[in-house]
Structures are given as C-alpha cells and as structure tokens.
PDB file of N, CA, C and O in Angstrom:
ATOM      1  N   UNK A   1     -85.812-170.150 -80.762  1.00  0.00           N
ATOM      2  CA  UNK A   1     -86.279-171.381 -81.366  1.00  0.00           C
ATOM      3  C   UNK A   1     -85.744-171.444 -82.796  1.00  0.00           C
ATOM      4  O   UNK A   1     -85.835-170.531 -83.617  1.00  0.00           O
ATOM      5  N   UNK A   2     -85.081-172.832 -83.022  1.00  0.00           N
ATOM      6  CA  UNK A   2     -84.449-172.699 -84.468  1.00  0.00           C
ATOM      7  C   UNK A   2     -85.537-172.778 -85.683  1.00  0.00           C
ATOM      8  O   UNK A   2     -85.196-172.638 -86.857  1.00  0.00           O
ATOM      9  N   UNK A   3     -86.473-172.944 -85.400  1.00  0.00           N
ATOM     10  CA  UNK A   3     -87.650-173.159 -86.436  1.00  0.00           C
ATOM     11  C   UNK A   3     -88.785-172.205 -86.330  1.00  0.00           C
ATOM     12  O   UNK A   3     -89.865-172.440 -86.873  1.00  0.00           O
ATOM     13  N   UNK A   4     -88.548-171.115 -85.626  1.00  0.00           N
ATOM     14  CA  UNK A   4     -89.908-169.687 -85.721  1.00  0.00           C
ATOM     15  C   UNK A   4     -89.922-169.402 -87.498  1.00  0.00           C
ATOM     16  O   UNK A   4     -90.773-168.516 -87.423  1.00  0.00           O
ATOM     17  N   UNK A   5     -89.714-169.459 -88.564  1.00  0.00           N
ATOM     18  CA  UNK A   5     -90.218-169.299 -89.237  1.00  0.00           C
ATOM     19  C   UNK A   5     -89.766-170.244 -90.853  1.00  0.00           C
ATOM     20  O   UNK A   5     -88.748-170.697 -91.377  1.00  0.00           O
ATOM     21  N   UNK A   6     -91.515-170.138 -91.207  1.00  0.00           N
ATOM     22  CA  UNK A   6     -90.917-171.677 -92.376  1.00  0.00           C
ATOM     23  C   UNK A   6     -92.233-171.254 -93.635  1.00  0.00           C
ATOM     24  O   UNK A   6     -93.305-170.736 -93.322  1.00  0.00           O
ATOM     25  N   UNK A   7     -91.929-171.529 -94.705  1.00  0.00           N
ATOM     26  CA  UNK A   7     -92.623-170.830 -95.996  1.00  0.00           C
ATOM     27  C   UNK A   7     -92.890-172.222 -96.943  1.00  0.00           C
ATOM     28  O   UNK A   7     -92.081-172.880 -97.597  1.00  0.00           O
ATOM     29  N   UNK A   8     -94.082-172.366 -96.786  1.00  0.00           N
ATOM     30  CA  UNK A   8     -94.469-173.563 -97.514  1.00  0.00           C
ATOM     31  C   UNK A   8     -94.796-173.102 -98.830  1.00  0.00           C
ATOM     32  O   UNK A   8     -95.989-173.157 -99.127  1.00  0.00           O
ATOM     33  N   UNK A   9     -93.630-172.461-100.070  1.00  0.00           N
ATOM     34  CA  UNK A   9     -94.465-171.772-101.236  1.00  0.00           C
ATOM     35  C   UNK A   9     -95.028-172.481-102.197  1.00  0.00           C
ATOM     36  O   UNK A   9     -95.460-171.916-103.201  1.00  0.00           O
ATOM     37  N   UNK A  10     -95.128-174.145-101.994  1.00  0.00           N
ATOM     38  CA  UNK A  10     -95.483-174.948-102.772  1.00  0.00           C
ATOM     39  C   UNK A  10     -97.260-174.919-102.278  1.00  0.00           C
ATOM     40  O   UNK A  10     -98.142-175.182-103.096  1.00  0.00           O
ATOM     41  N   UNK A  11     -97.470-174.664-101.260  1.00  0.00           N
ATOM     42  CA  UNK A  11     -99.131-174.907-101.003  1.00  0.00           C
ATOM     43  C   UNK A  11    -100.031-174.065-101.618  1.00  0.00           C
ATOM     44  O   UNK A  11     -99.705-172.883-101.734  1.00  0.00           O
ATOM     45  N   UNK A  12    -101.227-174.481-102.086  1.00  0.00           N
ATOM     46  CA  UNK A  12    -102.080-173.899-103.076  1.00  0.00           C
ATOM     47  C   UNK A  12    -102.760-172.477-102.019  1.00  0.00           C
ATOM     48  O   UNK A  12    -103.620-171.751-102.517  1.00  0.00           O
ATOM     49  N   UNK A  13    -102.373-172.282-100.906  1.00  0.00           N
ATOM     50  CA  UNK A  13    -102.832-171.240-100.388  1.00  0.00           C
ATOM     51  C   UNK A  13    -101.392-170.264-100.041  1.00  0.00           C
ATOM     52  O   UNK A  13    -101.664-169.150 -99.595  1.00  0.00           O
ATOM     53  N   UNK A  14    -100.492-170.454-100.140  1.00  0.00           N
ATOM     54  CA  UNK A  14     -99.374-169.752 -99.484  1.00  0.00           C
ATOM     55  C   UNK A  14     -99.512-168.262-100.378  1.00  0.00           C
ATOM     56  O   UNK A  14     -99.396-168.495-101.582  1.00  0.00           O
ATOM     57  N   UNK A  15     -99.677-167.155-100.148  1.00  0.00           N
ATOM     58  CA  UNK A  15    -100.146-166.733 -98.521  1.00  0.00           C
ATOM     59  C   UNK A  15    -101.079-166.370 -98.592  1.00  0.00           C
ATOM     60  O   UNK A  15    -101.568-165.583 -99.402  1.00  0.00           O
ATOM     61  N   UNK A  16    -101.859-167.325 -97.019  1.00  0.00           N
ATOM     62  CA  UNK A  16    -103.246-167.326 -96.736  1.00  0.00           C
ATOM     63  C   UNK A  16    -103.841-166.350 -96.270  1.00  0.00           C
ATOM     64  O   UNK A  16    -104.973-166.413 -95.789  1.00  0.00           O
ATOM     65  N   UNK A  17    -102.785-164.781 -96.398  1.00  0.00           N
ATOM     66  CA  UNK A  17    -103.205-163.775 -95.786  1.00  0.00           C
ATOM     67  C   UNK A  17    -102.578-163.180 -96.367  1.00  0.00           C
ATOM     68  O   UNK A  17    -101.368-163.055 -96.174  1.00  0.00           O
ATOM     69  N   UNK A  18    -103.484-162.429 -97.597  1.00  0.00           N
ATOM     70  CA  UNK A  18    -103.166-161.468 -98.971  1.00  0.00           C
ATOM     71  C   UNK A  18    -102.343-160.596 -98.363  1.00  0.00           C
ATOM     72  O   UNK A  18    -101.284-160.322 -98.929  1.00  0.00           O
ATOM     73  N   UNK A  19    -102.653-160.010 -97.139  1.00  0.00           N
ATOM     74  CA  UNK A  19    -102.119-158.559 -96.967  1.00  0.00           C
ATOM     75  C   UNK A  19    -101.048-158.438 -96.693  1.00  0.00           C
ATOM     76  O   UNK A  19    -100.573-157.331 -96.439  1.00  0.00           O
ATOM     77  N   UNK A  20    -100.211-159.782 -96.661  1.00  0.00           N
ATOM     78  CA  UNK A  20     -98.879-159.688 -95.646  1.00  0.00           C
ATOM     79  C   UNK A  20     -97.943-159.791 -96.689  1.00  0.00           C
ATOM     80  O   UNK A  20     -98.189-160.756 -97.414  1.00  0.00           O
ATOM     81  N   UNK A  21     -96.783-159.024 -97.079  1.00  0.00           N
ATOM     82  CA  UNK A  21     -95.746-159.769 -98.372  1.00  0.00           C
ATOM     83  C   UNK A  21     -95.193-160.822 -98.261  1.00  0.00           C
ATOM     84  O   UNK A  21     -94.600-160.970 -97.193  1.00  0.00           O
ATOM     85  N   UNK A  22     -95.160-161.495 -98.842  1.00  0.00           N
ATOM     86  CA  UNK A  22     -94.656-163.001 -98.989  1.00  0.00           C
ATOM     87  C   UNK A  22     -93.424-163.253 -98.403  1.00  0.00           C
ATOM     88  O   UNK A  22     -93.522-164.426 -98.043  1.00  0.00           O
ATOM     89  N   UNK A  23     -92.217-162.811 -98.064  1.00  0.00           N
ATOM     90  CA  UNK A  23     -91.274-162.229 -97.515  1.00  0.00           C
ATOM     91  C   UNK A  23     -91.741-162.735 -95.986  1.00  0.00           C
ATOM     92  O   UNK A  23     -91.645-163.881 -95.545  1.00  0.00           O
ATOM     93  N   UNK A  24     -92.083-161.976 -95.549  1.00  0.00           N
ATOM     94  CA  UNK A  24     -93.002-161.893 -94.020  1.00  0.00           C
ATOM     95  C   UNK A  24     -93.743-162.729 -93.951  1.00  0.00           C
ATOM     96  O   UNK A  24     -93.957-162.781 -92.740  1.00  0.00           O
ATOM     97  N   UNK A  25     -94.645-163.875 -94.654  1.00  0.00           N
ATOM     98  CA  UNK A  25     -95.469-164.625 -94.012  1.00  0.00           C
ATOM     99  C   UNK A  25     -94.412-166.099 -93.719  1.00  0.00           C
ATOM    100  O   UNK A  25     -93.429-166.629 -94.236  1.00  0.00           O
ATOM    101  N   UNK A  26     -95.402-166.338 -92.475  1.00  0.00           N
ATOM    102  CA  UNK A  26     -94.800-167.196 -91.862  1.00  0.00           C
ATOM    103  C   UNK A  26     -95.894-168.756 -92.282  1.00  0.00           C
ATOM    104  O   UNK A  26     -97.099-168.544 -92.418  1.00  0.00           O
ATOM    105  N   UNK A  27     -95.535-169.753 -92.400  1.00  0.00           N
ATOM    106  CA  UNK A  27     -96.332-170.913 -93.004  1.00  0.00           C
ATOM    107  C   UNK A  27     -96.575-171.885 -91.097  1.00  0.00           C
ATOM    108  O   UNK A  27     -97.441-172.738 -90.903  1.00  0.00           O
ATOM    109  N   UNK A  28     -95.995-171.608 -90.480  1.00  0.00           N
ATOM    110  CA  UNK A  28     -95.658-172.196 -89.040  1.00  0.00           C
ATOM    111  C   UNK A  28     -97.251-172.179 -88.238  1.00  0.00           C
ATOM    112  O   UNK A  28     -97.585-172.995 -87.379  1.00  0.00           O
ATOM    113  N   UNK A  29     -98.043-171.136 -88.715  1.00  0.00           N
ATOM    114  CA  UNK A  29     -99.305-170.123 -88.939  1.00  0.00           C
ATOM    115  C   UNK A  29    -100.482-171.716 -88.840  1.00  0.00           C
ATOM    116  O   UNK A  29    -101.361-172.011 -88.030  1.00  0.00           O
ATOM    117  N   UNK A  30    -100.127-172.188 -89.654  1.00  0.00           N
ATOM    118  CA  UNK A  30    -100.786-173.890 -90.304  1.00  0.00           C
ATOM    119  C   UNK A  30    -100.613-174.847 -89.216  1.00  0.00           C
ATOM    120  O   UNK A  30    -101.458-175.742 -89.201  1.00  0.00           O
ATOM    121  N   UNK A  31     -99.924-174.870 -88.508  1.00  0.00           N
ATOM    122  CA  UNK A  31     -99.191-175.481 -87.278  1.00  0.00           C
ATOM    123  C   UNK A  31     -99.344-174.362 -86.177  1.00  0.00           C
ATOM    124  O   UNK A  31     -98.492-174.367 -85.289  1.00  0.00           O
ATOM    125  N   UNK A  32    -100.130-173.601 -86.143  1.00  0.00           N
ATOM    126  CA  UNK A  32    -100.342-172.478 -85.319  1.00  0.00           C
ATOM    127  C   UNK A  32    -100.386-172.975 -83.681  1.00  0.00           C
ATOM    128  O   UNK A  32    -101.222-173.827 -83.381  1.00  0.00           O
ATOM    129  N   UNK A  33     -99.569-172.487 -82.734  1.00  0.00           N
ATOM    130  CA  UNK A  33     -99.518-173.128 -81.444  1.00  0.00           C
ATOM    131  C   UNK A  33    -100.928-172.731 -80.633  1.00  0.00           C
ATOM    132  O   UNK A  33    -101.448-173.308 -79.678  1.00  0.00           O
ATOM    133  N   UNK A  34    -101.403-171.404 -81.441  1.00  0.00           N
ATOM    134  CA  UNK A  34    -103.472-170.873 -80.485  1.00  0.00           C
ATOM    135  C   UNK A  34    -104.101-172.181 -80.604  1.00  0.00           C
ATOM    136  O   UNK A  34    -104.760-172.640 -79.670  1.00  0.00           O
ATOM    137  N   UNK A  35    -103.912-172.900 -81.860  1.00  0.00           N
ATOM    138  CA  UNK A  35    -105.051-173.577 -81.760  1.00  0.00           C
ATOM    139  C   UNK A  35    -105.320-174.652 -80.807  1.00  0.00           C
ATOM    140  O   UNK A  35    -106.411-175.218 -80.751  1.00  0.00           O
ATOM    141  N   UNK A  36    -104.218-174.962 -79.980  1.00  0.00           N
ATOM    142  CA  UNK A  36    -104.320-175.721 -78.627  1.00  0.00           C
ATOM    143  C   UNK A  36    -104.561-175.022 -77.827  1.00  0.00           C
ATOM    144  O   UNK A  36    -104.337-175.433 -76.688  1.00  0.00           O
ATOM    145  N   UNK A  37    -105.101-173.702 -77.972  1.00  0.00           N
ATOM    146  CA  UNK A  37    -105.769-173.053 -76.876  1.00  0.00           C
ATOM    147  C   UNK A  37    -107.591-172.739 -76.932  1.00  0.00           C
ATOM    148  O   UNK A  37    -108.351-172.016 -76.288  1.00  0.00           O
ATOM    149  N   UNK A  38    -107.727-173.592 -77.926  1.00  0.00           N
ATOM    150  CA  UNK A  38    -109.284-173.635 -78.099  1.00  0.00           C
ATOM    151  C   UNK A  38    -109.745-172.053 -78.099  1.00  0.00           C
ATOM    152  O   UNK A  38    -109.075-171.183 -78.656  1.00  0.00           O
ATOM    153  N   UNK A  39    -111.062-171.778 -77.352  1.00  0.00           N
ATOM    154  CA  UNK A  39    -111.559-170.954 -77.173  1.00  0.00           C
ATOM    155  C   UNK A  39    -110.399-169.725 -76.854  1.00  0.00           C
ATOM    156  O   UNK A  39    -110.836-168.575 -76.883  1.00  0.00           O
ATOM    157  N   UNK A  40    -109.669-169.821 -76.703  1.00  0.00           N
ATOM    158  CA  UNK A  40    -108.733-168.976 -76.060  1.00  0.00           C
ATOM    159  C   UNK A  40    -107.956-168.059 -77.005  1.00  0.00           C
ATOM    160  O   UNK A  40    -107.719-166.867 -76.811  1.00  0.00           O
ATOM    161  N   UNK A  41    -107.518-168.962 -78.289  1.00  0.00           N
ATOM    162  CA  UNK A  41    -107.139-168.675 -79.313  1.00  0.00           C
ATOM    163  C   UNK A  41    -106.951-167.187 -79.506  1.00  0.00           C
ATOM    164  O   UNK A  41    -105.834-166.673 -79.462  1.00  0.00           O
ATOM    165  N   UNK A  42    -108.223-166.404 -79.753  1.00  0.00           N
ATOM    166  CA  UNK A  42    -108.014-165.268 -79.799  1.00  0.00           C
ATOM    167  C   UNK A  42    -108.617-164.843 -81.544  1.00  0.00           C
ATOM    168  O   UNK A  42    -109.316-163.910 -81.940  1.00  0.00           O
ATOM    169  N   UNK A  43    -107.922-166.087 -82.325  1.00  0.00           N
ATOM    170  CA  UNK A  43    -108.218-166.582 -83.976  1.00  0.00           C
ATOM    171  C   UNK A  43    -109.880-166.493 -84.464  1.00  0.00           C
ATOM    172  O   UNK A  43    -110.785-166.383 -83.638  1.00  0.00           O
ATOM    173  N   UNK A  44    -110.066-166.547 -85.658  1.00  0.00           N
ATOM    174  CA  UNK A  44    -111.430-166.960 -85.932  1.00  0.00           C
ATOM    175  C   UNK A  44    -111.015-168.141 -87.606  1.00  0.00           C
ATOM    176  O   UNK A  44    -110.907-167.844 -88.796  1.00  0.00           O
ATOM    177  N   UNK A  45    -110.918-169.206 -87.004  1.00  0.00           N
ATOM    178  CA  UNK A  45    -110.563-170.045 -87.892  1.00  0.00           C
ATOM    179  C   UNK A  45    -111.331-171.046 -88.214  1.00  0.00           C
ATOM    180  O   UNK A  45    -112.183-171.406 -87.402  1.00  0.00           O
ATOM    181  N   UNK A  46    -111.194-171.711 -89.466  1.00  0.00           N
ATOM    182  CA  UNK A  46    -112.489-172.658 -90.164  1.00  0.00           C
ATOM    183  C   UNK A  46    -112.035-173.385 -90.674  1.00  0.00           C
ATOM    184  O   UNK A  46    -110.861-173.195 -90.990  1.00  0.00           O
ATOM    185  N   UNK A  47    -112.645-174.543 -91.023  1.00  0.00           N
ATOM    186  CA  UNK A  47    -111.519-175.724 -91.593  1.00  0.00           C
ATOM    187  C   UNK A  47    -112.397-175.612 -93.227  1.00  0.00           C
ATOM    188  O   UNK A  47    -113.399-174.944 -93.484  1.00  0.00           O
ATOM    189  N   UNK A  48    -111.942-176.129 -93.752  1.00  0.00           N
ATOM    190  CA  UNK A  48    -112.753-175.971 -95.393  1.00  0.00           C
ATOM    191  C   UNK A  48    -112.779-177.856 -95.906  1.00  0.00           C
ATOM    192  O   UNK A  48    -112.019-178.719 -95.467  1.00  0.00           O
ATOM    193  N   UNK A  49    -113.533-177.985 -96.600  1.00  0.00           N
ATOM    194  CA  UNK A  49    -113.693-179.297 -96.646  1.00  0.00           C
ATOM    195  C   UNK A  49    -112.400-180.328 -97.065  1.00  0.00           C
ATOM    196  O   UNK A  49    -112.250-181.405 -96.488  1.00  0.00           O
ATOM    197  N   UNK A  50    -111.752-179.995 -97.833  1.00  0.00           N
ATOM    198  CA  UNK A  50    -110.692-180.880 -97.168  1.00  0.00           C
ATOM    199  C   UNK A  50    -110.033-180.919 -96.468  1.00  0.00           C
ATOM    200  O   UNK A  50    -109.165-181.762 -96.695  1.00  0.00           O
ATOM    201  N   UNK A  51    -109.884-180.222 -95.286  1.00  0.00           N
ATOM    202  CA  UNK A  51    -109.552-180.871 -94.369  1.00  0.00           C
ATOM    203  C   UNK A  51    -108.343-179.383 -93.745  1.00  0.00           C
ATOM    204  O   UNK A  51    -107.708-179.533 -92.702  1.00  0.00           O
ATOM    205  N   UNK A  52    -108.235-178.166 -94.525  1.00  0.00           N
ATOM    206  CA  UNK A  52    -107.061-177.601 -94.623  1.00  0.00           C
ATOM    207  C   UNK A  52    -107.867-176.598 -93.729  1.00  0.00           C
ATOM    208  O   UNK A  52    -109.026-176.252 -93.954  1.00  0.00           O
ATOM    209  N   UNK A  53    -106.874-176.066 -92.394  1.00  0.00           N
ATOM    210  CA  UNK A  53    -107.576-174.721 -92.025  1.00  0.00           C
ATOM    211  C   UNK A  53    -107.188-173.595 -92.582  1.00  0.00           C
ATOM    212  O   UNK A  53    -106.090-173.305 -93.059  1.00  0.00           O
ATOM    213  N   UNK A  54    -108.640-172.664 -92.450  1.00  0.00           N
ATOM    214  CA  UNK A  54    -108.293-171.736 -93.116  1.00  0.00           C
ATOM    215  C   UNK A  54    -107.975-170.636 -91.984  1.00  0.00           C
ATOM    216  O   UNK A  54    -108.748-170.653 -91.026  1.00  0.00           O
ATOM    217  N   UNK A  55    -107.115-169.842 -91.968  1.00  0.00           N
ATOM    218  CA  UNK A  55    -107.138-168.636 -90.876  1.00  0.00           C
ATOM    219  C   UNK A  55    -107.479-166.864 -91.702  1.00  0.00           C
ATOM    220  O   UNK A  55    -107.406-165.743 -91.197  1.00  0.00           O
ATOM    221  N   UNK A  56    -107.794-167.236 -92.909  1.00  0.00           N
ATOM    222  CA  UNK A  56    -108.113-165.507 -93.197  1.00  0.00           C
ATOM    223  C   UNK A  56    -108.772-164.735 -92.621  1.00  0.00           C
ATOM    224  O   UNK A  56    -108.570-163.547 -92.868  1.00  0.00           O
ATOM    225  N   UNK A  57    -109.897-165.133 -91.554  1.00  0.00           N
ATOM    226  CA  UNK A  57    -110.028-163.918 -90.464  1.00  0.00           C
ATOM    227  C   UNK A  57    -109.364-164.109 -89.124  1.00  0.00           C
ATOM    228  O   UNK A  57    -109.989-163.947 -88.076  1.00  0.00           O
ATOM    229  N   UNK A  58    -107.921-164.503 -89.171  1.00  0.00           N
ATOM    230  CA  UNK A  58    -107.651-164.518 -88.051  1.00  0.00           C
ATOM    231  C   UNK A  58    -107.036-162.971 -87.536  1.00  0.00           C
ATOM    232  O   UNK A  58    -106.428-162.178 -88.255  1.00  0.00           O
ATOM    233  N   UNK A  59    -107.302-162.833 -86.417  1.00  0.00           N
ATOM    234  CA  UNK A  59    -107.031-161.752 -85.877  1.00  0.00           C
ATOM    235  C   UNK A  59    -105.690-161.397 -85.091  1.00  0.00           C
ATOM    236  O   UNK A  59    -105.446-160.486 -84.300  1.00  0.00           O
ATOM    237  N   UNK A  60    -105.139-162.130 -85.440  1.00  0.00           N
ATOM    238  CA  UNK A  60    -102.825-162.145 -85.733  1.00  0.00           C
ATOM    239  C   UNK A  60    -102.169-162.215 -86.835  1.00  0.00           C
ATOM    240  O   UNK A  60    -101.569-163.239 -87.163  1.00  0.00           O
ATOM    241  N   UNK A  61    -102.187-161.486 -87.317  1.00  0.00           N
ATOM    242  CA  UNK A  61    -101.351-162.055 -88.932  1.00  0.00           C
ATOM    243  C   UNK A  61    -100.183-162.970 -88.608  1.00  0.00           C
ATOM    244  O   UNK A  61     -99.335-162.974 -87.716  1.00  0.00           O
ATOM    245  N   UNK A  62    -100.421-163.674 -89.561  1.00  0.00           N
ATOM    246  CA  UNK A  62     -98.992-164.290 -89.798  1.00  0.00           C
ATOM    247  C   UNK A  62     -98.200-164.333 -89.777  1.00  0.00           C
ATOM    248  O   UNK A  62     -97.543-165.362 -89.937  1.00  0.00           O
ATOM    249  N   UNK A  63     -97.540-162.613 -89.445  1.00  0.00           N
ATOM    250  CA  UNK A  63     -95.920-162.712 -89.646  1.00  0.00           C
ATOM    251  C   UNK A  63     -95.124-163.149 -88.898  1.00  0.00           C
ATOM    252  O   UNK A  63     -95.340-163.353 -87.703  1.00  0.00           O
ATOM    253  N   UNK A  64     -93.684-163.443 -89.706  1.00  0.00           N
ATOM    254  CA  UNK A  64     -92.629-164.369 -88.759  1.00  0.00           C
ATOM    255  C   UNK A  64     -92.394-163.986 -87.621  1.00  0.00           C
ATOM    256  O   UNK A  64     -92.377-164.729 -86.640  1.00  0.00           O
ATOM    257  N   UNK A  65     -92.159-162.647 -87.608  1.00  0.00           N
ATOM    258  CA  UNK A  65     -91.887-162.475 -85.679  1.00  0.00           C
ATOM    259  C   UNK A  65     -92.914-162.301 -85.187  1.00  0.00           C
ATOM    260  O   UNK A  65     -92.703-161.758 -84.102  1.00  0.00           O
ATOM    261  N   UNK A  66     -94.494-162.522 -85.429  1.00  0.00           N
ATOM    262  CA  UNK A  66     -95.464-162.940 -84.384  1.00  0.00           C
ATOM    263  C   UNK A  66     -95.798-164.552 -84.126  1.00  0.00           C
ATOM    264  O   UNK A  66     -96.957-164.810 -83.801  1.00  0.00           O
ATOM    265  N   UNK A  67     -95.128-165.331 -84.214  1.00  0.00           N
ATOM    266  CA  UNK A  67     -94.839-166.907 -84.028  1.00  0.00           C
ATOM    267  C   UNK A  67     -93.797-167.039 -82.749  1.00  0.00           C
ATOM    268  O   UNK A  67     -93.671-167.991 -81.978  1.00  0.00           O
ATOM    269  N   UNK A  68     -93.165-165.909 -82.770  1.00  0.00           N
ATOM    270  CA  UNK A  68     -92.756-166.179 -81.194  1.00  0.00           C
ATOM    271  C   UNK A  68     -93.242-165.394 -79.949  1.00  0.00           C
ATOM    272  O   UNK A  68     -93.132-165.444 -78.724  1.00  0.00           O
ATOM    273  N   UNK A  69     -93.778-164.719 -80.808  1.00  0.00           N
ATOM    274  CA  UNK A  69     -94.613-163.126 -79.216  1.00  0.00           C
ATOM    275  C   UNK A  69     -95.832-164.361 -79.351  1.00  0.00           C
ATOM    276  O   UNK A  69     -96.090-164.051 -78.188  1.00  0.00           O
ATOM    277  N   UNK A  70     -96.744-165.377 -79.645  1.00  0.00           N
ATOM    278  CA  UNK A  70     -97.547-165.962 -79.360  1.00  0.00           C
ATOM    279  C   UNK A  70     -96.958-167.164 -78.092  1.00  0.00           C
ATOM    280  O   UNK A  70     -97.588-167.743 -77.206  1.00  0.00           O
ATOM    281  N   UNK A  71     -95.359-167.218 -78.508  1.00  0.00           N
ATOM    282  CA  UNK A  71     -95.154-168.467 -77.671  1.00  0.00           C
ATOM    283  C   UNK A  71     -94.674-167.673 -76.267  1.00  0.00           C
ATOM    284  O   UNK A  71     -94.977-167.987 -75.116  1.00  0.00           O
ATOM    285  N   UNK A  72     -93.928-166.673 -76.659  1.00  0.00           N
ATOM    286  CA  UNK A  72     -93.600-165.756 -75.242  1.00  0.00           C
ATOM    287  C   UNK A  72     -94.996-165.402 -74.362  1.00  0.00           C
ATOM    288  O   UNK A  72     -94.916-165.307 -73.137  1.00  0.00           O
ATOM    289  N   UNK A  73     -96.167-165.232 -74.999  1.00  0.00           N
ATOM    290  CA  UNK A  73     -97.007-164.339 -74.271  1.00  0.00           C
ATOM    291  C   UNK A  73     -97.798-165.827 -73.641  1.00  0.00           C
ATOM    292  O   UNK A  73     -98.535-165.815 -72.654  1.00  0.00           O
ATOM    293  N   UNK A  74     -97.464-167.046 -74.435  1.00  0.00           N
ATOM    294  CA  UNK A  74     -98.580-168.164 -72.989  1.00  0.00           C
ATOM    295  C   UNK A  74     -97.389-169.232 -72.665  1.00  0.00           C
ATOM    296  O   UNK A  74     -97.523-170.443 -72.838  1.00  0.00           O
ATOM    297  N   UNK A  75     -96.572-168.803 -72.324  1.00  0.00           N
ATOM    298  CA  UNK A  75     -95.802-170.314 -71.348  1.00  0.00           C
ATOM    299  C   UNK A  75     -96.063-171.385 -71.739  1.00  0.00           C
ATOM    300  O   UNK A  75     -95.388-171.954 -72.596  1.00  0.00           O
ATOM    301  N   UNK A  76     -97.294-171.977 -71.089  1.00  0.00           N
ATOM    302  CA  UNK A  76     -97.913-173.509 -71.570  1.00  0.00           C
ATOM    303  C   UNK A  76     -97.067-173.844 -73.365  1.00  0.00           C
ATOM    304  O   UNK A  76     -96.189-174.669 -73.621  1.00  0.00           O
ATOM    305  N   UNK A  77     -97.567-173.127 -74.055  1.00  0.00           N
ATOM    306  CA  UNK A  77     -97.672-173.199 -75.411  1.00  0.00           C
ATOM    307  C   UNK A  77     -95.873-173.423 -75.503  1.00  0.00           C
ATOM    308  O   UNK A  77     -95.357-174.453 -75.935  1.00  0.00           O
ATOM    309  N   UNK A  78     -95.197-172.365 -75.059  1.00  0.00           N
ATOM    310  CA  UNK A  78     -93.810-172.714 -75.379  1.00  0.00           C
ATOM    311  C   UNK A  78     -93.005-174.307 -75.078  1.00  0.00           C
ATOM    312  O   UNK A  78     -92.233-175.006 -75.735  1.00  0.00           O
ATOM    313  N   UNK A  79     -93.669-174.420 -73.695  1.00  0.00           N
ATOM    314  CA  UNK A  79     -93.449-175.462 -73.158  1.00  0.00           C
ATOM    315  C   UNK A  79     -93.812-177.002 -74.136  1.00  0.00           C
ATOM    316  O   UNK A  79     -93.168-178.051 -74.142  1.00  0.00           O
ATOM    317  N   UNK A  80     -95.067-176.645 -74.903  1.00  0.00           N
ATOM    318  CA  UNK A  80     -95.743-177.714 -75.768  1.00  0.00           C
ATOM    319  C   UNK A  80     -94.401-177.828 -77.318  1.00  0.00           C
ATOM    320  O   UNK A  80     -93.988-178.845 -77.876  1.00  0.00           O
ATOM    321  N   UNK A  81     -93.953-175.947 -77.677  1.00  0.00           N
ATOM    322  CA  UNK A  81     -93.529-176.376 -78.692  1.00  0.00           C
ATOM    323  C   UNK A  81     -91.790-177.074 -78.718  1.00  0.00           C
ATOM    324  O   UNK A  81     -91.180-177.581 -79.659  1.00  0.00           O
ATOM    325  N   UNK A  82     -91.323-176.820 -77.151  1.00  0.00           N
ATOM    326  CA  UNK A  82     -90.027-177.408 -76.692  1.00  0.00           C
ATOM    327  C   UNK A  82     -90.000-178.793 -76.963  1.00  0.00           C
ATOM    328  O   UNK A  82     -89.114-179.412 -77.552  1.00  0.00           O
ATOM    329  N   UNK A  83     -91.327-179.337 -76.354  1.00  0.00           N
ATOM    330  CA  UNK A  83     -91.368-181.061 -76.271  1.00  0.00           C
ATOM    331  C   UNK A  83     -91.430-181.615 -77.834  1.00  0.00           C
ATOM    332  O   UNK A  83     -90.740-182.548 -78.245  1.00  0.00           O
ATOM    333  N   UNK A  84     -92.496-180.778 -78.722  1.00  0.00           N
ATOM    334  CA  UNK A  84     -92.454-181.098 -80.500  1.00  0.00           C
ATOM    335  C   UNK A  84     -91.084-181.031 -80.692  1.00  0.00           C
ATOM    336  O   UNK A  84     -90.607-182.105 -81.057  1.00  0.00           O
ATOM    337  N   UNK A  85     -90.390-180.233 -80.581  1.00  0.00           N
ATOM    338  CA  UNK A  85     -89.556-180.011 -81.409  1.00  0.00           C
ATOM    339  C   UNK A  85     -88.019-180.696 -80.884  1.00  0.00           C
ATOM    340  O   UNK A  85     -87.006-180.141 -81.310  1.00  0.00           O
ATOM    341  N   UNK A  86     -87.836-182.149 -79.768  1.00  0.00           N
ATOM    342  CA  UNK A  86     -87.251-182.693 -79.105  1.00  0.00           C
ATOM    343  C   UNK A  86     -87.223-183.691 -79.751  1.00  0.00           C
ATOM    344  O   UNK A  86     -86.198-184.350 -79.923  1.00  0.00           O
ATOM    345  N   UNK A  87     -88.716-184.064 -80.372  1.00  0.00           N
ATOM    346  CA  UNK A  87     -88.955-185.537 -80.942  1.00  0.00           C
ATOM    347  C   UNK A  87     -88.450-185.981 -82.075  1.00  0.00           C
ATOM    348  O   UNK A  87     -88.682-187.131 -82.446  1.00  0.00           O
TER     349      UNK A  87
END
C-alpha cells in the first residue's frame, strides 16, 4: 500500500503515544482501520471533547509497520482500505 505510513507533526498531539520515537509513529493510527471493527478492535479508545480520538491506551502501538499487520491480519479491513484509497 503506497500510503502505510504518514506523520501529521503539525497536530497538537503528534505523538499520541509517548513511548514510540517519533521516527516510528505512524499518524494513519487517527484513521485507524480497528475502528470499523467496533467491539472487535482489540483498542481501548475515547474520543475527548472535541471531537479528536484519543488512542493512549490502545493496546497496538502505533508503529508504521503495524498499519499493515492490522490490514493483513482482517481481510475485510484491507478490502475497505483498497476501495478509500481508489477514490
């Protein structure tokens, strides 16, 4: 996929997950493909009042090469991010 990894360093949270070096975090994370898996997710994510989710207890870090072991490991999801990324 030509777009597995993308660094938004202008956002007032980039990176939303202290532990990872900046280098390695992936911003794609924000656009996360779990969260069309609802319950399934795997994540523990919260939205904060404006409107921005937050994922700091999510239970995948962020990094760039785990944005595609999420799309390899559910089909459906790859399939969803083929059709986005057509339009």
């Amino acid at each position: 996929m030509s777009c597995s990894f993308f660094q938004n360093r202008e956002c007032a949270f980039f990176p939303c997950h202290n532990e990872i070096p900046k280098e390695e975090f992936n911003c794609l994370f924000c656009y996360c493909p779990l969260y069309t898996l609802g319950e399934r997710c795997g994540g523990d994510y919260t939205y904060l009042e404006n409107g921005t989710k937050s994922c700091l207890a999510c239970t995948f870090p962020h990094r760039k090469e785990n944005y595609s072991a999420v799309l390899q490991h559910f089909p459906e999801l790859a399939e969803l991010a083929k059709k986005s990324h057509s339009k």
